[in-house]
N, C-alpha and C positions, 0 to 999 in steps of 0.2 A: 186285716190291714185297714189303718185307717184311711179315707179320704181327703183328698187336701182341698179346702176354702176355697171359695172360688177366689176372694182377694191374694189369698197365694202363687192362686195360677196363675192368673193376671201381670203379678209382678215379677213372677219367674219370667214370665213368656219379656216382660217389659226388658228388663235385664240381660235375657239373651238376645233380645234387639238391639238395645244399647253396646254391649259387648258385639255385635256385629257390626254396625255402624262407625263404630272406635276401630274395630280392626281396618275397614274397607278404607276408614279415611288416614289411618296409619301407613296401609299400605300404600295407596294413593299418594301421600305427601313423602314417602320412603322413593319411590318412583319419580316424583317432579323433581328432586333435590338431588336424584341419580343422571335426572337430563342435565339441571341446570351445571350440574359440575362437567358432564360432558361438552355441552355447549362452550362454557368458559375454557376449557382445556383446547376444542378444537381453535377456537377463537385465539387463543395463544398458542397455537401450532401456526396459526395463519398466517398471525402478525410476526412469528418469527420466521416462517418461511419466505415471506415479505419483505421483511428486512436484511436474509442473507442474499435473496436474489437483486436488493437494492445494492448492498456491498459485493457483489460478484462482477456486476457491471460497471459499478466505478471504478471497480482495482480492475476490470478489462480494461477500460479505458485510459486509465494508469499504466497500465504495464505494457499499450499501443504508444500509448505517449514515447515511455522509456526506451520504446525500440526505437521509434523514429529519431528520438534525441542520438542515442548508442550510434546507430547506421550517418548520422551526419557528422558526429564526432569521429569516427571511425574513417570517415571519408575527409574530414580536415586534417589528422594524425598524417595520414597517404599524401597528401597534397604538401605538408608541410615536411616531410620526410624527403617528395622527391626534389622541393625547393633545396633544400639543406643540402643533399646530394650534389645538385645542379652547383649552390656556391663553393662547395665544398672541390670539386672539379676546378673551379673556375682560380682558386684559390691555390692548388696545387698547379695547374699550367701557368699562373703569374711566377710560384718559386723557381720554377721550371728554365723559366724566360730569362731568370732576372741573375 
């Protein structure tokens, strides 16, 4: 069996360095670009979580509003119903009289 050179070994040995170094920093950059997408994902989980709890409290605030309007409309209907009543009596004992 023959011997290999020493400039063979050398370059062998350079080479499977290099090939380790390339994998370490492949891996390495496969793993940064695995956060940064996570990071960007949570980041847009945020801002939209953010934003529905923006719009949950506006349309709270909307749909307080709508009641209070509802219950005061609701309470003029009542008031203008038992006016109507009242004329409408008053209307009928004038036929009454007359």
């Amino acid at each position: 069996m023959r011997r290999m050179d020493q400039g063979t070994a050398i370059g062998l040995q350079a080479t499977a360095i290099g090939v380790g170094i390339g994998a370490a920093i492949y891996t390495g950059h496969a793993r940064a670009m695995e956060a940064v997408r996570a990071n960007r994902e949570a980041r847009e989980q945020a801002a939209y979580h953010a934003a529905v709890a923006g719009n949950v409290a506006r349309l709270e605030g909307i749909a307080r509003a709508a009641l209070r309007d509802l219950g005061e409309a609701q309470a003029e209907v009542e008031r203008l119903r038992r006016a109507l009543a009242q004329r409408q009596a008053f209307i009928d004992r004038q036929r009454r009289a007359a």
